[in-house]
C-alpha positions, 0 to 999 in steps of 0.5 A: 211214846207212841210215834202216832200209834196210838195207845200201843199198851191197850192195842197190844193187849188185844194183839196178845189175846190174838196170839193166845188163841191163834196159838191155841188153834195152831197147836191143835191143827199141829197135835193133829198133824204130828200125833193124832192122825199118824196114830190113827193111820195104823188103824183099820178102817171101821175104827179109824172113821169111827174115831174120827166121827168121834172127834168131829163130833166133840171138838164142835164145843164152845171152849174149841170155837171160842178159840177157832172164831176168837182168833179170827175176831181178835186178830181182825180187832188188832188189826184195825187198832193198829192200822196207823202204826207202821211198824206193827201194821205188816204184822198184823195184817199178815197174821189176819191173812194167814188166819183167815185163808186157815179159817178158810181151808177148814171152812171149804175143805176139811168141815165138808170132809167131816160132814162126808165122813159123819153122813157115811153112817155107823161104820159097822154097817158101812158096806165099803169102809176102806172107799170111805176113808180112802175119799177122806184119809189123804185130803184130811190130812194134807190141809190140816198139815196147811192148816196148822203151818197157816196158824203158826204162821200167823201166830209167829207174825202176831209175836212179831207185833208185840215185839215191835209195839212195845212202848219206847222206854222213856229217854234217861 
């Protein structure tokens, strides 16, 4: 039974694939978050840019992107097959929310900060490298912390989708 929804089955496997890869992009921003950038804060500046220019130059791959753009692409896709049902709807259209001003941040904010960071050069040759990452550092790191609690966000309202798009057990 599917109260008008639809094929609740078929739209909750596209919805599980939008968590699967908004959980894999949230747990990265919260990696970075929680792990990688404290670890990097007690390095000396030339090593802390070099790193990072490092980082920002391996994560642009297709495993990262496939992830990144899915979950934007995929959550956009449940979201118009789910538009009729009401009691999966919010939910859905809440976790594109979410995503998108995440996918938004990191469009505005932190990609031109990567690009800031890559265009300051080889850091052994950088005149002034604690301006460098001063100008990088702080800002990073607080909308990747917005980043990552965007994500999960979005990630918790997806799984509040497929928890309220189960198909109804047949009456006994």
């Amino acid at each position: 039974m599917t109260n008008g929804s639809g094929n609740r089955r078929g739209n909750n496997g596209v919805t599980a694939a939008a968590a699967v890869a908004t959980g894999l992009i949230a747990g990265s921003f919260y990696v970075f978050a929680c792990a990688v950038m404290p670890a990097l804060a007690k390095s000396g500046d030339r090593t802390y840019i070099e790193v990072m220019q490092h980082i920002n130059e391996v994560i642009e791959n297709p495993v990262f992107f496939a992830g990144f753009f899915g979950a934007l692409l995929l959550t956009a896709a449940a979201a118009w097959q789910h538009r009729r049902d009401r009691a999966v709807r919010p939910w859905v259209f809440a976790a594109l929310a979410l995503y998108a001003l995440a996918f938004v941040l990191t469009s505005v904010v932190n990609v031109p900060l990567n690009t800031e960071l890559a265009d300051a050069g080889d850091p052994t040759k950088i005149a002034d490298p604690a301006a460098v990452r001063e100008r990088f550092e702080d800002t990073w790191v607080t909308w990747n912390a917005a980043r990552a609690a965007l994500c999960t966000a979005a990630l918790t309202a997806l799984l509040g989708a497929l928890t309220r798009g189960r198909p109804a057990a047949p009456d006994a």
